[in-house]
N, C-alpha and C positions, 0 to 999 in steps of 0.2 A: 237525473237519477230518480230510480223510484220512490216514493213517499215511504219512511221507514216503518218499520213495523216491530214491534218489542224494543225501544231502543237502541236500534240499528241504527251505525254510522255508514252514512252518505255523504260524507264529504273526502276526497280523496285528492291524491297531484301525481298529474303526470312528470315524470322527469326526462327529459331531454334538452338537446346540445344542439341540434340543429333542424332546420324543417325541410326535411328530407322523408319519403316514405317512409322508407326504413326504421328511419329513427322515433316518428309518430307514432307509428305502429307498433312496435317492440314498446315504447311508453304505455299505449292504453291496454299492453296487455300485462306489464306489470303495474297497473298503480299501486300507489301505497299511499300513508294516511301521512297529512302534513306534520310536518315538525313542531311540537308547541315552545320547545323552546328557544329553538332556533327564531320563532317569531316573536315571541318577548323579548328576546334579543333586539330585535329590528324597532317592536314598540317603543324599547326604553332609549334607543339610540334619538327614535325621531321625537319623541317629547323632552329630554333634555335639549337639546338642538334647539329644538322652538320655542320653548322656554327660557332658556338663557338666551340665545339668541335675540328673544324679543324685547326680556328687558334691558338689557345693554343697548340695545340699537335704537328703542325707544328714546331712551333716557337721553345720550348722546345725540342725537338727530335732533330733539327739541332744543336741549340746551344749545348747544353748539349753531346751528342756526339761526336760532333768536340772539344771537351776537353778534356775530361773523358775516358777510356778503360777497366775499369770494372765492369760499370754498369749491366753488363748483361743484358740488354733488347731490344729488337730489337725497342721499339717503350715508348718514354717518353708521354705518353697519358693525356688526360683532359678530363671529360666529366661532365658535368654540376649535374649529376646524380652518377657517377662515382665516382667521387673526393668525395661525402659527405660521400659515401657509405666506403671509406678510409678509410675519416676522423674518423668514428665510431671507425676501430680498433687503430688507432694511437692512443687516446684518450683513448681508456683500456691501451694499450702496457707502454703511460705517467703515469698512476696512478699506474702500476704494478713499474714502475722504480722508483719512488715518493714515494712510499711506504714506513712507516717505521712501523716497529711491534711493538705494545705493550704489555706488559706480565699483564695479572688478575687473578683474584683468583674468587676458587664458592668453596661453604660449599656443600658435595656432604652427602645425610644421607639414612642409610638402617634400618628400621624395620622387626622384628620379626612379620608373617601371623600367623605360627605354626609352629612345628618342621623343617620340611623340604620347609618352600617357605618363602620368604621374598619380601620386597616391596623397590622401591628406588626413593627416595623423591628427588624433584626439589626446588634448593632455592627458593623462593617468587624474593628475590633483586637479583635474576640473578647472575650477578658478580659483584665487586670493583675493583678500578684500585690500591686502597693502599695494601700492603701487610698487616700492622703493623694492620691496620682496618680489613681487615680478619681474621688476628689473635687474635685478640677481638673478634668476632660472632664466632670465633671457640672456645676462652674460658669459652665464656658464655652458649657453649650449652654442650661441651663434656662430659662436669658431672652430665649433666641430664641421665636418667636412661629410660625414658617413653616419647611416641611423645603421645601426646590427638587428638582426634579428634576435632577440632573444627566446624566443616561443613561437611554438604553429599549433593550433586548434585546427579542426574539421567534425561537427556532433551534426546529426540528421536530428531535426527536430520539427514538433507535430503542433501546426493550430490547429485548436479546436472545433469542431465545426458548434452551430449555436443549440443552446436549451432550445426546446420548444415554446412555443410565443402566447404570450400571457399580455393581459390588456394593459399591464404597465408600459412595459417593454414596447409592445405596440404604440404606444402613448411618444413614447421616447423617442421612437425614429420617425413617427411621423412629423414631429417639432422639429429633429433637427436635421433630418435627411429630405422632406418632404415639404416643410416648410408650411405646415398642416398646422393649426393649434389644436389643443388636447380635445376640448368642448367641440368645431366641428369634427376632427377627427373622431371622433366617440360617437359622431351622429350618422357619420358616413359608414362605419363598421356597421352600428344599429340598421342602415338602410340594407346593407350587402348582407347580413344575416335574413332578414324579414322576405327579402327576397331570394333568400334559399343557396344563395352563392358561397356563403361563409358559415360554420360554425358560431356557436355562440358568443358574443363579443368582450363580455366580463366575465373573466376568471383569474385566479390567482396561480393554477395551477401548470406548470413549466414539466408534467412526466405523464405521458402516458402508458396506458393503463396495460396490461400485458395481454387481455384479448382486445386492444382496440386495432381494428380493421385497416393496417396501414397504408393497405395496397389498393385498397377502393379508392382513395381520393387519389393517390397517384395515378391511376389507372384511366380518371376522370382528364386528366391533365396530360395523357399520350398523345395526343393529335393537336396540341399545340402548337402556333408557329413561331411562337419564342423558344421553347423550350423543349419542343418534344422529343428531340437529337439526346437530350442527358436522361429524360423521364425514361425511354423505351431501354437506355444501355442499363439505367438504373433496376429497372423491372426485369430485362436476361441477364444479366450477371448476379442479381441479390440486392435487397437494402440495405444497411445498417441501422441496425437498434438504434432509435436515439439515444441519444443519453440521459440516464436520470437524473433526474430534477424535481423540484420540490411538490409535492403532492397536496392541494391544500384541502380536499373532501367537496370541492364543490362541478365543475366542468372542467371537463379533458382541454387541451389548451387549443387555441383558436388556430383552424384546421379549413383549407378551400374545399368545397363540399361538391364543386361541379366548374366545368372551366367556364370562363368567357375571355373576349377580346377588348378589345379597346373601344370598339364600334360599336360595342352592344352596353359597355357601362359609361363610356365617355367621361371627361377628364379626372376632377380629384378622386372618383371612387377605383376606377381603375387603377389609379396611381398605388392606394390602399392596397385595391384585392391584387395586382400584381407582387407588390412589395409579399405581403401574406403569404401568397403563394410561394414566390423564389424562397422565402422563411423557412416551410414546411419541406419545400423541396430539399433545403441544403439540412433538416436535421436528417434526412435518412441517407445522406452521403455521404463520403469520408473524409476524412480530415483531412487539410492539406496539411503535404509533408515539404518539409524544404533542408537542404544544407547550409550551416552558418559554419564557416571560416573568421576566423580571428587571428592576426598577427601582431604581436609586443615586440613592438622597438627600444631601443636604448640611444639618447642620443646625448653623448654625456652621463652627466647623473643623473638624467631627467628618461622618465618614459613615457610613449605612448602607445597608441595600440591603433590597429585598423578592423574596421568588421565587413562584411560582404556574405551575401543571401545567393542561394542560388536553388529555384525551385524544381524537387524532383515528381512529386505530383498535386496538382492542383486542386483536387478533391473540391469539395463545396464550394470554394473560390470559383471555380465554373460558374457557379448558377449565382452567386454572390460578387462580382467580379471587384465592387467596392471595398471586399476583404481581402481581395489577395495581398500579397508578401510583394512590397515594394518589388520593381528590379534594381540592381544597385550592381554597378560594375564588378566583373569577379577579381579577385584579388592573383598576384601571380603566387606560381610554386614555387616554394620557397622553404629551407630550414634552418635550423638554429645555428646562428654562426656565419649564415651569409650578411652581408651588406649594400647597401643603395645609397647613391649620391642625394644630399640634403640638397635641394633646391631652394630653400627661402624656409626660414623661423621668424616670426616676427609675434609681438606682441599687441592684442587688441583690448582696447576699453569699452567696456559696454553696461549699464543702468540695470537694475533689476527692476522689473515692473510691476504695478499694480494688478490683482485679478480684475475680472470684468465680471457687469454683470453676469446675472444667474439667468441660462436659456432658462426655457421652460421645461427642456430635455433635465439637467442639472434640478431645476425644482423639484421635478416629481421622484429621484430619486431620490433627494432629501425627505421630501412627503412620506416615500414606502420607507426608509431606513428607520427613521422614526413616528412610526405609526400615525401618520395623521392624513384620513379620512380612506377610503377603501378604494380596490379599483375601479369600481363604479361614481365614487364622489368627485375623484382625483379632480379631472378636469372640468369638474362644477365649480369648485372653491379657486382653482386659477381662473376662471372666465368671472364667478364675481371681482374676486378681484381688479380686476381689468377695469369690470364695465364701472365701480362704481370709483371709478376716480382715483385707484391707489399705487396702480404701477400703468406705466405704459410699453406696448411692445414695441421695442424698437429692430433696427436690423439685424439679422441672424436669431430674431425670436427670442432677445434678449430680452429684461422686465427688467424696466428702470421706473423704482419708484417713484409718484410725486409728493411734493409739499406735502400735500396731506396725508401719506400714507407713512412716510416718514416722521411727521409728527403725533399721529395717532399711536405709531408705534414706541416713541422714545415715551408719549406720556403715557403707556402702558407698564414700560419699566419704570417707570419716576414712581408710578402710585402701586402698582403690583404687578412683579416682572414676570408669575405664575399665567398672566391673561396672555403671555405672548410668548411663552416659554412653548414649547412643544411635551415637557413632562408630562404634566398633569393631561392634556388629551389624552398621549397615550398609554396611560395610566386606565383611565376611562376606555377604552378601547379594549384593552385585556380586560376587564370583566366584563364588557359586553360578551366577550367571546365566551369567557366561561360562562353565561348565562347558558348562550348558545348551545353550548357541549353539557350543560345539567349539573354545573359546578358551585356556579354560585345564586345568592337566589336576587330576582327579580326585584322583589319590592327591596329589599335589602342595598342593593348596589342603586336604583334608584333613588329612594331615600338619602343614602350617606349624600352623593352627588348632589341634589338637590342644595342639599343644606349648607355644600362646602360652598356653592355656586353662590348661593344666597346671602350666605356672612361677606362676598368677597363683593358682591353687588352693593351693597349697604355701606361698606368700606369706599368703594370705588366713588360712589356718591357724597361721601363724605369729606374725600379727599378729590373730588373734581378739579378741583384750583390747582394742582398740581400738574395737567396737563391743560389747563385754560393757560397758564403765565408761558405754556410752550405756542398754544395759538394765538396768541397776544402779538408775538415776535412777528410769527409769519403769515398774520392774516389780518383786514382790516376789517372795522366795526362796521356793523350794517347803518350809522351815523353818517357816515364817509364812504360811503359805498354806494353807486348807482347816479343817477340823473333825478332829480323830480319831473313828477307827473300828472297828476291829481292829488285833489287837496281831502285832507281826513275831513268825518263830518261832526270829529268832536272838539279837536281846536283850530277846525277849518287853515290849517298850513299846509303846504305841500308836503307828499309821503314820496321816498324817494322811491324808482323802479330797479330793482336790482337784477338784473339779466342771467347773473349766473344761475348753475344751475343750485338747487329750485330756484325757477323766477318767482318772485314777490314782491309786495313793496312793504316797504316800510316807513312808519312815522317815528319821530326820533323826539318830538316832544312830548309825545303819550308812550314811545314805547313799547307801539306795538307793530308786530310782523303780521302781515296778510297772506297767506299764501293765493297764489293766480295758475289757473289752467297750463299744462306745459306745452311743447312742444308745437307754440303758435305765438304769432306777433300781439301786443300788445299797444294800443295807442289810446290816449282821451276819448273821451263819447261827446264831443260837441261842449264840453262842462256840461252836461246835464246832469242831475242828483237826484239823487232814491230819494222817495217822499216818504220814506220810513227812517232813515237815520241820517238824512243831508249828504251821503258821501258821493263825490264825484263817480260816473258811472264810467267804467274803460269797456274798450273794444277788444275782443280775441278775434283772433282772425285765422284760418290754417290756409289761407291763400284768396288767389285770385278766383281761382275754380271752387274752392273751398267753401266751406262753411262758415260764416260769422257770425257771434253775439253779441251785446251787451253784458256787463255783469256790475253788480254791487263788492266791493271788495269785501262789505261788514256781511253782508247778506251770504255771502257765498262762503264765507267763513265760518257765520253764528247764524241759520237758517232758521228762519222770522216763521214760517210756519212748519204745521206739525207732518206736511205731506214734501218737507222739501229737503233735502239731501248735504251738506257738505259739498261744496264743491261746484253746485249749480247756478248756473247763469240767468238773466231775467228768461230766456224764453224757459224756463221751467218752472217759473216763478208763479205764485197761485194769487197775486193781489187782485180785487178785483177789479180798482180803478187804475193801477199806474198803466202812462201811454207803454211803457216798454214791456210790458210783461206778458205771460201764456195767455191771462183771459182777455186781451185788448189784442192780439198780434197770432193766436191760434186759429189754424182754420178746417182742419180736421186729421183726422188716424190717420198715419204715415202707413205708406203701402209695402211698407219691405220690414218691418217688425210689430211684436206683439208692444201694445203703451206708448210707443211715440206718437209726438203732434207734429203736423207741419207748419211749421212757425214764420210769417213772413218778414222778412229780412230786412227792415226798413232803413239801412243804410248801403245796399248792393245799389242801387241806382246808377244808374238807365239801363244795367244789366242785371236785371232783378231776381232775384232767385228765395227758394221756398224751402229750409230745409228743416229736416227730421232734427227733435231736439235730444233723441235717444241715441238713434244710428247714424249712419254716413249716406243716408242718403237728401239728395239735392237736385229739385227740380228748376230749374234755368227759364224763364219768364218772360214774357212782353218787352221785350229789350228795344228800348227806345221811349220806353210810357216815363211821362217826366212827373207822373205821381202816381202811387199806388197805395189804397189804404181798405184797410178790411173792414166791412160795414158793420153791423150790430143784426144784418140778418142772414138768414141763415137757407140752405137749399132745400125745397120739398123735396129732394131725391133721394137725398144722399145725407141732409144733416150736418155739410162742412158752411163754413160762413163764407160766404159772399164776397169777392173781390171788387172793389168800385179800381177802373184804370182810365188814367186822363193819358192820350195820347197828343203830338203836337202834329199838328193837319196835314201839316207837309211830311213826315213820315206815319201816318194812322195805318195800322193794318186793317183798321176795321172796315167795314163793306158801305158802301153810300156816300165815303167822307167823311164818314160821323168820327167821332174825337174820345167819345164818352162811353164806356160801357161797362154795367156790372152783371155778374154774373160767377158762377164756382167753377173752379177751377181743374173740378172733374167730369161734371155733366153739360157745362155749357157747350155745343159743336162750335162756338167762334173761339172759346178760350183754350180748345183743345186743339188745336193747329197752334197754339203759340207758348205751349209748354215741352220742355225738352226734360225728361227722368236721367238726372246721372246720379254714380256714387261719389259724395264729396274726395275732395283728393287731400282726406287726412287719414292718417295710420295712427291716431293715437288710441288704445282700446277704449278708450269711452265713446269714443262715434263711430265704433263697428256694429251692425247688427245682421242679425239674420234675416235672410231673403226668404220672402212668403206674400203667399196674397191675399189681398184684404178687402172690404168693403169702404167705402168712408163713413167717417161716424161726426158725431155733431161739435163743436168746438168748445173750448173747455172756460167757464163760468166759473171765477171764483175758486171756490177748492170742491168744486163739482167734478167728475171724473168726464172725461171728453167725452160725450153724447151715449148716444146707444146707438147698435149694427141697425140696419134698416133690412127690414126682411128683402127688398125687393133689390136685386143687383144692380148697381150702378150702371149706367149706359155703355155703349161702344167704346168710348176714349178713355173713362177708368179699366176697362179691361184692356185697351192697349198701354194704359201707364205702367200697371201692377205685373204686366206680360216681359218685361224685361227681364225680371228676376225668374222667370222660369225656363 
């Protein structure tokens, strides 16, 4: 926009639903000026959120871990939205535990049609819970001989065809028809919108608009080979109005914007835009019509009745086939007064059963019914849940919570049953809205909130023991927990390694938890000890291809110097004497990010390898050399330090027979035929980095920063190392 002039606003929002010409277009020629309080709205939603959210999840996370060692969970979480979303399955998982069965009886009766067809009548009274009393309605009818007709029905009646399709809904049948979870399924909509194929993917809204264009997206969808046989009858005969449905002010409901095939989107997403599509296609069809017949028999004192369906037109069931009206045998003609031979009455016992888990389909309508999180959050807060350990999905997309999502939950009610209640969110929820809409004010609903959250956090803390004596039961102390493995270096005993997740170790006679790098093996370092606090040094490892280090458990925990990090390992370490650290074992700037060092790996041996102590990257080395050590000097080229490699005679790559050679590892020509550039083969975001090319720079001294660039480019084999990444 142009720079304003007289206090002129330039800032504006296009509104649109899908990325289609059309629709771009028609947006930049209406803009309009954004919503301010629609977006205070949004403010106040995400700093409560984050704020409750953090200190609950804080609070819980330290304590609870510093106790416990097999919760498996890297993170004891809370979220205002989260927690109710829990609470749902814990509340099936109670009534399935609670459960107790009862055994009833039903009078089950078959009539003679004619020779070969017969009919099976439904008691009137259902079932009883007394035996002795079924057995009575069973002796009072079995010596009847003949059921009478008492009654004949025949009523034409109409399914509906469906609302228009909103991202809840959406949500619903991809979980339970598709066998989709909400979170991908929400990504794969995301991907089919961005690519132009779908309208917008989050909306509430289930009516469109009465100039919306209905026959354009149909008209897209004529040349189909699924379906173009119903779209073209649908386009020369007329559509049907959909039906209205709820209007919520924000996007027309999610609408195919252009066809494709199966070949062209291939597997889940197709599955998606086709379901969508057949969606869209059956709201402007008509309704299926069908005749239900009903006939009430008398057989004795007892009644029953028969029903049967018979379809007169199929309407949206065409293009929906999953909806149609059962077929179910038609029933004979027949009136009041006529009679048919009883062929068999007999009485059955059968248990009443327990519900089953809550799909995910079933969740989310719990979610929308009482307000808890929007259609865009919906399936964020089921996939946290998932990942952090509180329900798991089992077949048919069911969520069967574990241990600890079960107990997180009951010690919510034991201390305050408001954190796992679904009220109060959506409580919170309606005056966000009314912010939204200019109703209520902003700092005001922020404020109260705040402060309800705060008295209830302070309380929660107060009363912790109240859900500690529930994980006492079902979870063991990090005392009893794990294997030992290295020894602390303040009462020198062994700290035990506890695997779950978060791995850690812990000492159980100091009492204190260490936490350790994830998502990689952990083993002793030789017993060797940091010459800063005596603790035994361990290995992380993310593989054989992988990256390895050394680390300090105190050191990586309580960071000895003022440039080192939380969490880091010796080679990022700034000492300036220990053998295992960046200034003894750094050998220059890493070629694929900004600040890394290539650190040589002095326990990969005889298959040596050099890797970045930022990113993933790993250079693969002299394989075979039965010592490798990094000198104290340094290369006139380049500024990386000097590799000394002793090979054994009978495999030496080096030229002459010679055994012995130092030299850097990017401008030497003999050392560069025997380096191989990979990305380490770990996925954890700390040893990701970005690809870029670099100069070498000098190896890092102390808490001196690694060298400086050298004006002059590194030789031929630095540009064929750094050449990978481009």
């Amino acid at each position: 926009m142009n720079p304003a002039h007289g206090g002129e606003k330039t800032v504006f929002r296009a509104r649109f639903s899908s990325i289609t010409d059309t629709d771009i277009c028609a947006a930049m020629a209406r803009l309009g000026e954004p919503d301010h309080n629609e977006a205070l709205s949004v403010d106040a939603r995400q700093e409560l959120d984050l704020r409750i959210g953090c200190a609950f999840t804080r609070f819980q996370t330290k304590y609870f871990q510093g106790k416990y060692g097999n919760l498996d969970s890297s993170l004891i979480s809370f979220g205002p939205c989260q927690t109710p979303t829990l609470g749902f399955c814990v509340e099936r998982h109670d009534k399935i535990q609670s459960f107790k069965p009862e055994t009833y009886w039903v009078l089950q009766a078959k009539v003679n049609v004619d020779k070969d067809r017969s009919l099976l009548l439904d008691w009137d009274r259902v079932r009883v819970f007394d035996r002795e009393i079924a057995q009575m309605f069973l002796n009072m009818t079995k010596l009847e001989k003949e059921a009478q007709v008492e009654a004949t029905s025949r009523k034409e009646k109409a399914k509906q065809r469906p609302l228009a399709l909103n991202t809840v809904e959406m949500l619903r049948v991809a979980s339970s028809s598709l066998g989709m979870g909400p979170q991908h399924a929400m990504q794969t909509a995301e991907r089919l919108y961005t690519q132009g194929y779908i309208s917008y993917p989050r909306t509430e809204t289930t009516h469109y608009p009465e100039n919306f264009d209905l026959k354009g997206p149909l008209r897209q969808q004529a040349n189909h080979p699924y379906w173009a046989d119903t779209v073209k009858r649908l386009l020369a005969e007329g559509i049907n109005r959909p039906r209205k449905g709820h209007d919520a002010g924000d996007h027309p409901p999610i609408t195919p914007m252009r066809s494709a095939t199966e070949a062209e989107l291939g597997g889940e997403a197709w599955r998606l835009y086709e379901y969508i599509t057949r969606h869209f296609i059956a709201t402007v069809s008509y309704d299926c019509k069908y005749l239900q017949s009903t006939i009430a028999f008398r057989i004795g004192s007892e009644h029953f009745t028969c029903t049967g369906k018979t379809v007169i037109s199929p309407g949206f069931t065409e293009i929906m086939p999953w909806q149609s009206v059962p077929l179910e045998e038609s029933l004979p003609t027949c009136q009041r007064g006529d009679t048919f031979p009883v062929s068999e009455i007999k009485m059955l016992e059968k248990q009443t059963s327990p519900p089953d888990y809550l799909t995910e389909a079933e969740l989310i309508t719990l979610m929308e019914k009482h307000g808890i999180g929007t259609d865009a959050s919906i399936p964020v807060h089921i996939n946290n849940i998932c990942q952090r350990n509180y329900v798991t999905v089992e077949s048919g997309r069911r969520l069967k919570p574990t241990n600890l999502g079960i107990v997180l939950v009951h010690g919510y009610y034991k201390i305050d049953a408001e954190l796992v209640l679904p009220t109060i969110r959506s409580a919170v929820e309606k005056q966000l809205n009314l912010i939204a809409q200019g109703k209520a004010d902003y700092r005001q609903v922020l404020g109260h909130t705040l402060d309800v959250f705060k008295r209830k956090f302070h309380y929660f803390v107060d009363s912790i023991a109240g859900m500690d004596e529930l994980m006492e039961v079902s979870f063991s102390p990090l005392a009893a927990t794990g294997k030992p493995l290295s020894r602390c270096g303040k009462c020198h005993r062994f700290m035990k390694y506890i695997q779950a997740k978060p791995s850690r170790l812990h000492c159980s006679h100091c009492d204190e938890t260490y936490t350790l790098p994830q998502n990689g093996t952990i083993k002793l370092y030789k017993e060797l000890r940091c010459p800063l606090d005596d603790f035994e040094l361990v290995l992380w490892s993310s593989g054989s291809r992988g990256k390895s280090y050394p680390l300090c458990p105190y050191c990586s925990n309580h960071p000895p110097f003022r440039d080192m990090k939380k969490g880091m390992g010796c080679n990022e370490c700034t000492h300036p004497t220990c053998q295992h650290s960046l200034s003894m074992l750094g050998i220059g700037q890493c070629v694929g990010c900004e600040g890394g060092v290539l650190v040589l790996d002095p326990t990969s041996g005889p298959k040596w390898k050099v890797a970045c102590n930022k990113c993933n990257v790993v250079a693969h080395c002299f394989e075979n050399a039965y010592r490798v050590r990094v000198s104290a000097d340094t290369c006139s080229t380049c500024e990386a330090a000097l590799l000394a490699v002793d090979f054994n005679k009978a495999k030496s790559p080096l030229p002459g027979d010679e055994t012995q050679h130092t030299g850097c590892v990017f401008c030497d020509p003999i050392f560069q035929e025997l380096v191989e550039l990979k990305h380490a083969a770990s996925c954890h975001p700390m040893h990701r980095g970005g690809p870029g090319r670099r100069q070498g720079r000098g190896r890092a001294r102390g808490r001196r920063p690694p060298g400086k660039p050298n004006a002059r480019r590194p030789k031929d084999k630095m540009s064929a190392l750094a050449a990978y990444f481009v």
